[in-house]
TILUM-474013 format. One record per residue (C-alpha): z, y, x. Coordinates in nm, 3 decimals, m for minus. Layout:
BEGIN
site Z: Z Y: Y X: X .
...
END
This chain:
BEGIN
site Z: 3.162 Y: 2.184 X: m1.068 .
site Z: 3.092 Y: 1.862 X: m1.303 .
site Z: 2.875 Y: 1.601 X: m1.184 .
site Z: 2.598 Y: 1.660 X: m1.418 .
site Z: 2.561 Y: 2.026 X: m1.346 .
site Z: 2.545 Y: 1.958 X: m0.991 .
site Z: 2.264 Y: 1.773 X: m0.976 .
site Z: 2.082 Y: 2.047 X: m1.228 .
site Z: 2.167 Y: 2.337 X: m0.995 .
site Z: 2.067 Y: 2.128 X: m0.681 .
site Z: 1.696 Y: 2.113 X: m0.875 .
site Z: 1.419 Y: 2.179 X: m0.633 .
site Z: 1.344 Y: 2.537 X: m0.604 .
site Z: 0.970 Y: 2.502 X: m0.729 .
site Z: 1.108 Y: 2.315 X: m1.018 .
site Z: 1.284 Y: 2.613 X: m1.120 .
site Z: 1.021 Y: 2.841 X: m1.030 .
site Z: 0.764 Y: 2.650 X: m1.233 .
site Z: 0.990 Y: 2.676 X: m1.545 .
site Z: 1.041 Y: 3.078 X: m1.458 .
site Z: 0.642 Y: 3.069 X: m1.465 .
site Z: 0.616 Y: 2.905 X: m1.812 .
site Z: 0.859 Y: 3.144 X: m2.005 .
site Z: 0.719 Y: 3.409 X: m1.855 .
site Z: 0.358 Y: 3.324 X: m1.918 .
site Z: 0.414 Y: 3.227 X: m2.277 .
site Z: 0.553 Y: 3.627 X: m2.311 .
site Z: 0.955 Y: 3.499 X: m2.366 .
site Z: 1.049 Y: 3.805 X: m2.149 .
site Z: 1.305 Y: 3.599 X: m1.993 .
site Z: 1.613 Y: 3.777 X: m1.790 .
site Z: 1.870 Y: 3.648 X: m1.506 .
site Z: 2.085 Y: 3.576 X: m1.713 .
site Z: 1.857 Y: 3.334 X: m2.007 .
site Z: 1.714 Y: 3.187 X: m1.730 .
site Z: 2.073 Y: 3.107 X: m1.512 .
site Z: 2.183 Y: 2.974 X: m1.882 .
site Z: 1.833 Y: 2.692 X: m1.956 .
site Z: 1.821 Y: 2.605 X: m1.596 .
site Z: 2.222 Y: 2.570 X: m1.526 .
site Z: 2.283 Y: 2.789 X: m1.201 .
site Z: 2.405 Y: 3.106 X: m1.071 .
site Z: 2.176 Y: 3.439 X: m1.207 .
site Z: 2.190 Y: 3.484 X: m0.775 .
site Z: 2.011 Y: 3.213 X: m0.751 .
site Z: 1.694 Y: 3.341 X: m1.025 .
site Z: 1.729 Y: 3.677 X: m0.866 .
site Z: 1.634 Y: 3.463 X: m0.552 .
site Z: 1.344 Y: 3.266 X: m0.725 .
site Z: 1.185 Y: 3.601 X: m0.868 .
site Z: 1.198 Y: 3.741 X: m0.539 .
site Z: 1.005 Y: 3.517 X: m0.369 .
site Z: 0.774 Y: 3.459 X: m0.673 .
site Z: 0.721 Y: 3.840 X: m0.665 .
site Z: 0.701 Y: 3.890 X: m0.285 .
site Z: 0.568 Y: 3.534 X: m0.121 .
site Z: 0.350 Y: 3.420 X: m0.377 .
site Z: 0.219 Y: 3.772 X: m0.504 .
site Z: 0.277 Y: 3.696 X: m0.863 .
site Z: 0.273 Y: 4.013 X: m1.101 .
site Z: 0.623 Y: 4.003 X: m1.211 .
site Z: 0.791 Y: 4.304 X: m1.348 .
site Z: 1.098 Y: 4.425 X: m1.599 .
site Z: 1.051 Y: 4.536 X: m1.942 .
site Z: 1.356 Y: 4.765 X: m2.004 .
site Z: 1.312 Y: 4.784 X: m2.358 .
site Z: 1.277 Y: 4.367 X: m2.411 .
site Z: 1.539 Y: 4.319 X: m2.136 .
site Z: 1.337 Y: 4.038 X: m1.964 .
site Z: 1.041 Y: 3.985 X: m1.706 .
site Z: 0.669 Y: 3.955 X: m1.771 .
site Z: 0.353 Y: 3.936 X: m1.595 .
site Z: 0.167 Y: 4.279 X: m1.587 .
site Z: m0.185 Y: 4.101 X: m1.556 .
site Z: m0.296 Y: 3.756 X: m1.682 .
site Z: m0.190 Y: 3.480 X: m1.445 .
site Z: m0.381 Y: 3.146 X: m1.557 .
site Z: m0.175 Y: 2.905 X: m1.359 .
site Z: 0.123 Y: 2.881 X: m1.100 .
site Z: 0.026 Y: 2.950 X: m0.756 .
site Z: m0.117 Y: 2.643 X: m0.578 .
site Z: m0.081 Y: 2.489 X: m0.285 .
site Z: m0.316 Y: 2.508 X: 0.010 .
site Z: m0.391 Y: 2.253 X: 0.204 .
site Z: m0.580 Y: 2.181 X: 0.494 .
site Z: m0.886 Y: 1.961 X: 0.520 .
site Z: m0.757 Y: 1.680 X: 0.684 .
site Z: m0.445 Y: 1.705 X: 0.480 .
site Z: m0.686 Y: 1.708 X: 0.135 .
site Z: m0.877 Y: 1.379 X: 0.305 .
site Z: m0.485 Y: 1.258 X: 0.399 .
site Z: m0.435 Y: 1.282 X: 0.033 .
site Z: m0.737 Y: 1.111 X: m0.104 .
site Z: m0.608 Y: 0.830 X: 0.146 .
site Z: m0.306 Y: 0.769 X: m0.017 .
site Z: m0.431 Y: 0.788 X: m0.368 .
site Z: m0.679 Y: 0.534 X: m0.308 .
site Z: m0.370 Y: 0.313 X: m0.161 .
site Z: m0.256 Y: 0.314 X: m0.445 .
site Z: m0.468 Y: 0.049 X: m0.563 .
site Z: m0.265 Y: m0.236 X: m0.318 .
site Z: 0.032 Y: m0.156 X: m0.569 .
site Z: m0.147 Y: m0.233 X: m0.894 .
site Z: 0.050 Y: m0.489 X: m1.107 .
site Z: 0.366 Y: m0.385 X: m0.950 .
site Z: 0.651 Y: m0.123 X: m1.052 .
site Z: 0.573 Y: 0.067 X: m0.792 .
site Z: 0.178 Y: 0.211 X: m0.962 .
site Z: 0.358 Y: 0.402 X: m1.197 .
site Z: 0.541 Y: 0.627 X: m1.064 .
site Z: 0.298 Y: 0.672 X: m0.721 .
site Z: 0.036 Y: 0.769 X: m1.017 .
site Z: 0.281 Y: 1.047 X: m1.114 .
site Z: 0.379 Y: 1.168 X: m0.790 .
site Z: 0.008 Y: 1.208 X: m0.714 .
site Z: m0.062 Y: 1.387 X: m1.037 .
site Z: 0.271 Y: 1.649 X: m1.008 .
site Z: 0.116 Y: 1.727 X: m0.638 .
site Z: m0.258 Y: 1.723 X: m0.735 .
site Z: m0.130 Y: 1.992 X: m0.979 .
site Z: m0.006 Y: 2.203 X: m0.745 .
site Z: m0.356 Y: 2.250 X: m0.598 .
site Z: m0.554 Y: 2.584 X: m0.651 .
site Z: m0.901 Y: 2.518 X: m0.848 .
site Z: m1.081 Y: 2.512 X: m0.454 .
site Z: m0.857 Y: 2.205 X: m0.293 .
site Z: m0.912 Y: 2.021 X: m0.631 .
site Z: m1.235 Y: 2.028 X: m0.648 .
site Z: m1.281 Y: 1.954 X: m0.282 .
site Z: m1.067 Y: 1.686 X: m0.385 .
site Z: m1.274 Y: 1.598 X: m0.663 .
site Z: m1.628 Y: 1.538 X: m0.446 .
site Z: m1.446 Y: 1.342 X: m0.150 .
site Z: m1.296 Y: 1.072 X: m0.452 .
site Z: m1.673 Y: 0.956 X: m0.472 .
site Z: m1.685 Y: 0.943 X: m0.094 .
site Z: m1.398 Y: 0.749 X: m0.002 .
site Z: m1.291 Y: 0.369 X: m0.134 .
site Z: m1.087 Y: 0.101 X: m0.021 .
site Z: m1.247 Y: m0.266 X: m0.096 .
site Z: m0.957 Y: m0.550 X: m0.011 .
site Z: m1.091 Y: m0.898 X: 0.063 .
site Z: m0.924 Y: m1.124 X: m0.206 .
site Z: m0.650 Y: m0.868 X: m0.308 .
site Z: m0.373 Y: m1.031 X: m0.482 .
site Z: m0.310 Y: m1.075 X: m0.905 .
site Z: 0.045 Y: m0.942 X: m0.897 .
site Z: 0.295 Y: m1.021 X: m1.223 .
site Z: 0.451 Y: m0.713 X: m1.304 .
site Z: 0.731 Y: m0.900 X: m1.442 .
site Z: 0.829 Y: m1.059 X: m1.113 .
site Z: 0.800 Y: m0.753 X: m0.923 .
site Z: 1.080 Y: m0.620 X: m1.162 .
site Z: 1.304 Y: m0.918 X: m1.133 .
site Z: 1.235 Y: m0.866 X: m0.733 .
site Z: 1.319 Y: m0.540 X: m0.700 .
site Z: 1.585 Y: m0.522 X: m0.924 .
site Z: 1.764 Y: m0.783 X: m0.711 .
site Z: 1.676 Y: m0.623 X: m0.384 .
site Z: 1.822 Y: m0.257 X: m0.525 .
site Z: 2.135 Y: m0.442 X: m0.673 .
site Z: 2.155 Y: m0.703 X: m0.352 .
site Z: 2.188 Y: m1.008 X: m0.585 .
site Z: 2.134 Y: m1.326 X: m0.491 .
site Z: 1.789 Y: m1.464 X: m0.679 .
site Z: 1.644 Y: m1.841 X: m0.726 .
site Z: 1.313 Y: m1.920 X: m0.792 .
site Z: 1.086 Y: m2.231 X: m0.755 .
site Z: 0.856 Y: m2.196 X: m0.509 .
site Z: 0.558 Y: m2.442 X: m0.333 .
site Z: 0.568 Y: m2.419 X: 0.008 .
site Z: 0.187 Y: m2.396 X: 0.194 .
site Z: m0.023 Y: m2.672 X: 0.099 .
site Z: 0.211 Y: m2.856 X: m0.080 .
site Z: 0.149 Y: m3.001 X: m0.475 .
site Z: 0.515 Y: m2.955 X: m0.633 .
site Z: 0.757 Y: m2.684 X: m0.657 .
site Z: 1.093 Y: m2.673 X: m0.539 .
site Z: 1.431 Y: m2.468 X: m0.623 .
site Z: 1.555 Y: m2.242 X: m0.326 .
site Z: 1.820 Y: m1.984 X: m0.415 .
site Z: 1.775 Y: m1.669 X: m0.173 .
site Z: 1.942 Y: m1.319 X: m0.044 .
site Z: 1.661 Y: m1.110 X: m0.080 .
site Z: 1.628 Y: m0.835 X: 0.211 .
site Z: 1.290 Y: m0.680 X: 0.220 .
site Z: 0.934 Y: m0.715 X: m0.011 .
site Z: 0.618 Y: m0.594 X: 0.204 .
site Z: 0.279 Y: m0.605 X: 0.157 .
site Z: 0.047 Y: m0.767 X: 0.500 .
site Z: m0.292 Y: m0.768 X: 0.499 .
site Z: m0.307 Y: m0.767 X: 0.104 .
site Z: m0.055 Y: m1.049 X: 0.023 .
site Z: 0.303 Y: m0.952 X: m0.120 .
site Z: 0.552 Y: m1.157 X: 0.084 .
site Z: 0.976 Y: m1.177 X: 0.020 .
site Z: 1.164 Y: m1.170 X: 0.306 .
site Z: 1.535 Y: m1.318 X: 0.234 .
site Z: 1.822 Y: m1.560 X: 0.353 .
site Z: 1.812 Y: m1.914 X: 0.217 .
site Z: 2.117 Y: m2.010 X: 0.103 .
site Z: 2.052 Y: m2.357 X: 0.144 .
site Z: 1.848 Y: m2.399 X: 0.449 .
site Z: 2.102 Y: m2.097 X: 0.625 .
site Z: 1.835 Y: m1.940 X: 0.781 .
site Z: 1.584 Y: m1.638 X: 0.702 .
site Z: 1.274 Y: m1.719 X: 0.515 .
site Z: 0.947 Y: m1.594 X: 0.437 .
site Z: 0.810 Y: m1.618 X: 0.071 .
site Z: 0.485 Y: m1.546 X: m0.077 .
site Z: 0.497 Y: m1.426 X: m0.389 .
site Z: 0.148 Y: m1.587 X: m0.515 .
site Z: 0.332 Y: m1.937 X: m0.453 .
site Z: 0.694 Y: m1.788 X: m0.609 .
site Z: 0.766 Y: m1.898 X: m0.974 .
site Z: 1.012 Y: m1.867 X: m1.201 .
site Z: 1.226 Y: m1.574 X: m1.042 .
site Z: 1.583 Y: m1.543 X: m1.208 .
site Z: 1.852 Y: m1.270 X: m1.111 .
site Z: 2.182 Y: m1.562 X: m1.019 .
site Z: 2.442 Y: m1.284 X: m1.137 .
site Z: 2.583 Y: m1.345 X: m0.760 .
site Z: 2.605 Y: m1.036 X: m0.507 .
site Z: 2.604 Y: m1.076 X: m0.132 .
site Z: 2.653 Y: m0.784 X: 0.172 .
site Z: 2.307 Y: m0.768 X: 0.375 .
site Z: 2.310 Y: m0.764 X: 0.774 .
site Z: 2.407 Y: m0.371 X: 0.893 .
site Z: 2.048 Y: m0.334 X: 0.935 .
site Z: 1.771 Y: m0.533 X: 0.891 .
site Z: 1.478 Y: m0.413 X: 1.018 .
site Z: 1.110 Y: m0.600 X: 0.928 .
site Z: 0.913 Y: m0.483 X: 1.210 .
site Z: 1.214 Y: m0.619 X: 1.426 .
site Z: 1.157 Y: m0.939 X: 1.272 .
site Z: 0.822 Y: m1.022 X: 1.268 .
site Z: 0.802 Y: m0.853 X: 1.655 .
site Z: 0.643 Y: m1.110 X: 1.819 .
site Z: 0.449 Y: m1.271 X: 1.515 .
site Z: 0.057 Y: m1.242 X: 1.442 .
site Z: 0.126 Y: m1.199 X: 1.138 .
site Z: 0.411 Y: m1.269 X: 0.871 .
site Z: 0.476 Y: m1.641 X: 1.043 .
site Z: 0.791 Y: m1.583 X: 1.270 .
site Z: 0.825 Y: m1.907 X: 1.524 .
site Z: 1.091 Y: m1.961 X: 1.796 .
site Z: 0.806 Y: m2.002 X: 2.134 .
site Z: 0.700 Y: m1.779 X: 2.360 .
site Z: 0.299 Y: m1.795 X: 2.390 .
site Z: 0.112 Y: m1.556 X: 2.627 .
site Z: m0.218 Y: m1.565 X: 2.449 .
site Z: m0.567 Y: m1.477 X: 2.589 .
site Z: m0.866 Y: m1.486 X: 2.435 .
site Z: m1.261 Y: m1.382 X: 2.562 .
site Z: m1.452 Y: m1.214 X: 2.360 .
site Z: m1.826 Y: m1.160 X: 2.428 .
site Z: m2.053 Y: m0.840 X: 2.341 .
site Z: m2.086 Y: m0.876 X: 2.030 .
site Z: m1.711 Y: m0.958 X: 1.881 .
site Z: m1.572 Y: m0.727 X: 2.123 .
site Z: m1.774 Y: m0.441 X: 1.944 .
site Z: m1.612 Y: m0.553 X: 1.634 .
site Z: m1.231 Y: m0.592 X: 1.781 .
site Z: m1.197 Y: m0.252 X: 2.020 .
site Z: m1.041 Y: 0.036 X: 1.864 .
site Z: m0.806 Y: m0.201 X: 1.646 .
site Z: m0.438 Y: m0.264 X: 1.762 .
site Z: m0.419 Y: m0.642 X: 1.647 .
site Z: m0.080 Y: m0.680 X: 1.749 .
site Z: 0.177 Y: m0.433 X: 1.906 .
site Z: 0.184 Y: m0.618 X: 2.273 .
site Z: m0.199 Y: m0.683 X: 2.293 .
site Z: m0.351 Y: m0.502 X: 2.619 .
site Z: m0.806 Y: m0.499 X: 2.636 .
site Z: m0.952 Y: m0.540 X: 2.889 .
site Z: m1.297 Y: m0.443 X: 2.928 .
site Z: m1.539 Y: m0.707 X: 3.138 .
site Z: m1.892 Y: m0.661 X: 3.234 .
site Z: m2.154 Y: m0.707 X: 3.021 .
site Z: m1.971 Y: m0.567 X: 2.726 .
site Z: m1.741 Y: m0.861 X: 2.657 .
site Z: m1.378 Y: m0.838 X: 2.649 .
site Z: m1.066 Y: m1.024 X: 2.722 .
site Z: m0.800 Y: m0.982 X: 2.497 .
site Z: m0.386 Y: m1.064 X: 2.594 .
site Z: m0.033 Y: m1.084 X: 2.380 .
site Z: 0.287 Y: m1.202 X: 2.345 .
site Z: 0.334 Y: m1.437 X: 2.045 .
site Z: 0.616 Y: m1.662 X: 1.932 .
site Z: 0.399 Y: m1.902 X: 1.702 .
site Z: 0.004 Y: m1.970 X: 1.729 .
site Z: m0.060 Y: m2.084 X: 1.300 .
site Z: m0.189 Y: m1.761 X: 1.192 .
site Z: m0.383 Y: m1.614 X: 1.529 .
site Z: m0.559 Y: m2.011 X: 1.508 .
site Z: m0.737 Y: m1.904 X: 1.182 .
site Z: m0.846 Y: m1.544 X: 1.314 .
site Z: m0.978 Y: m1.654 X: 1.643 .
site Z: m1.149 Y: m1.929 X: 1.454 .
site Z: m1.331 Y: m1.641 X: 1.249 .
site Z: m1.490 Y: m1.521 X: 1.525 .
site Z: m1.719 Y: m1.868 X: 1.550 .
site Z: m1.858 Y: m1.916 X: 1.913 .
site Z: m1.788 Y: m1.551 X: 1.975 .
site Z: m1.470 Y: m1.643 X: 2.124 .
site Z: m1.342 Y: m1.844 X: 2.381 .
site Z: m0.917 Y: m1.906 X: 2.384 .
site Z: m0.846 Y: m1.894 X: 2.777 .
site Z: m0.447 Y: m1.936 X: 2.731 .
site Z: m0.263 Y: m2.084 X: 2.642 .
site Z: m0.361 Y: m2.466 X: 2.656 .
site Z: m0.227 Y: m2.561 X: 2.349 .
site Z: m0.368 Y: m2.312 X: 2.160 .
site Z: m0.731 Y: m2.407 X: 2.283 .
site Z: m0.611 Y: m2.776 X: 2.245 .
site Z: m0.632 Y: m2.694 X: 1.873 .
site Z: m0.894 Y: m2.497 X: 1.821 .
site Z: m1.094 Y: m2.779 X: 1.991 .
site Z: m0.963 Y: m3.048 X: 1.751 .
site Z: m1.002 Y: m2.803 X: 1.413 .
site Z: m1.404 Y: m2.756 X: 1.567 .
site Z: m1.427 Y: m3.157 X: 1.575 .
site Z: m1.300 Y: m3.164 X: 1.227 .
site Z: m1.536 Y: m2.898 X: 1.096 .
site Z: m1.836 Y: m3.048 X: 1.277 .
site Z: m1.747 Y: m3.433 X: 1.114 .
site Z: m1.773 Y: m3.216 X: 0.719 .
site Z: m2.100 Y: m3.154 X: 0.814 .
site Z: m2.256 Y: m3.451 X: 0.994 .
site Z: m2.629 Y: m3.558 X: 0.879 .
site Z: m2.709 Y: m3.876 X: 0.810 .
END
């Protein structure tokens, strides 16, 4: 069998069964065979689709001996839809309103379709279910991210292809740009920032990118043959964040009454262990390999929390406290 009429006779069944529904509702009186011909496979396989149009999904279908083709015997408005539950209609809602984080990017597009071909599906009840939770139900990011569509593009054109890409790009806190020229291996989104995770060719060594400091992307024309497997949450195992280090911290942090009501029932990090203490407070433990990015969230929490371990951790905290307090000095 060619190619191309493979992947036409490997269509998904409700694909075909959707089309069967539109020639029959617009009174074509298609037959096996008209309808093996359009959709390019056996007439078996319509005989199959009819029968479980006709028998599973309780659609009027019968054969008009005189026009030689099938037709409904009472109105049908619209294609059977699907039923869902109502934590799988609130499970949907989710992930349409996730769809915002992907605004700007290639990705929008198509997740807008997807969620329109399934919405479609629904029978008039689930849809406007549906309909009254979308009021209910929002997402509000802190900061979210401006993406460039056209970098996304470049990005994930060279991650599909696995071509080497360079780019100028300002490291944190830094005033000028630099070139680095990069394998790219994974794009994520943490906590609402975009980040490139790739192989400097210069430095040899994996590096983390943000794509809010990344300018200037250009596809090199250069291909490369990624690791067997590289795996992100691998990578970033023992990180706070998206800021892989090289230590081994065991980190423990007090939290009193009041922060602890805000931190329980949130998994921070996938080696953190709660422990509750009297009172209502808390004491918090993990496993880290670098302390930059749990500095700034412990730091958040003001006097609410108190870094028991380790020392050098608490060492900084201390000093960044000292710093803040000179800012605001009275005269």
């Amino acid at each position: 069998m060619p190619r191309a009429q493979e992947q036409l006779s490997s269509r998904p069944p409700l694909e075909r069964m959707m089309y069967i529904h539109r020639q029959i509702q617009e009174g074509k009186y298609p037959n096996s065979i008209t309808l093996a011909k359009d959709i390019e496979v056996c007439t078996r396989t319509i005989k199959r689709d009819i029968d479980f149009m006709r028998y599973r999904l309780n659609l009027p279908i019968e054969y008009d001996t005189n026009r030689f083709g099938y037709y409904y015997t009472r109105p049908v408005e619209q294609f059977p839809g699907l039923q869902l539950t109502e934590a799988e209609i609130f499970a949907l809602l989710v992930a349409h309103k996730v769809i915002n984080e992907y605004r700007g990017t290639p990705f929008a597009g198509p997740l807008e379709t997807a969620f329109r071909r399934i919405t479609g599906q629904l029978d008039q009840k689930t849809r406007y279910t549906l309909g009254n939770l979308e009021q209910a139900l929002s997402f509000r990011p802190l900061g979210p991210e401006e993406s460039d569509l056209q970098k996304f593009q470049i990005l994930t054109q060279a991650l599909k292809e696995r071509q080497v890409l360079k780019f100028r790009y300002k490291n944190l806190g830094a005033t000028t740009y630099r070139q680095r020229q990069v394998r790219p291996y994974h794009l994520a989104c943490v906590e609402h920032h975009w980040y490139l995770f790739g192989f400097d060719e210069d430095r040899k060594d994996m590096r983390t990118f943000a794509l809010t400091r990344l300018q200037s992307p250009e596809l090199t024309g250069h291909y490369f043959t990624p690791p067997a497997r590289f795996d992100v949450n691998d990578y970033l195992r023992g990180s706070f964040g998206v800021f892989k280090g090289h230590d081994d911290y065991e980190v423990v942090i007090e939290f009193d009454a009041w922060a602890t009501d805000l931190i329980r029932g949130r998994r921070w990090h996938p080696s953190q262990q709660l422990i509750e203490l009297p009172g209502g407070a808390s004491q918090l433990r993990f496993t880290l390999n670098s302390l930059e990015e749990v500095e700034s969230w412990v730091l958040s929490f003001g006097s609410h929390a108190v870094v028991r371990r380790p020392k050098a951790l608490a060492q900084r905290i201390c000093k960044i406290a000292q710093e803040i307090t000179g800012h605001y000095k009275t005269e």
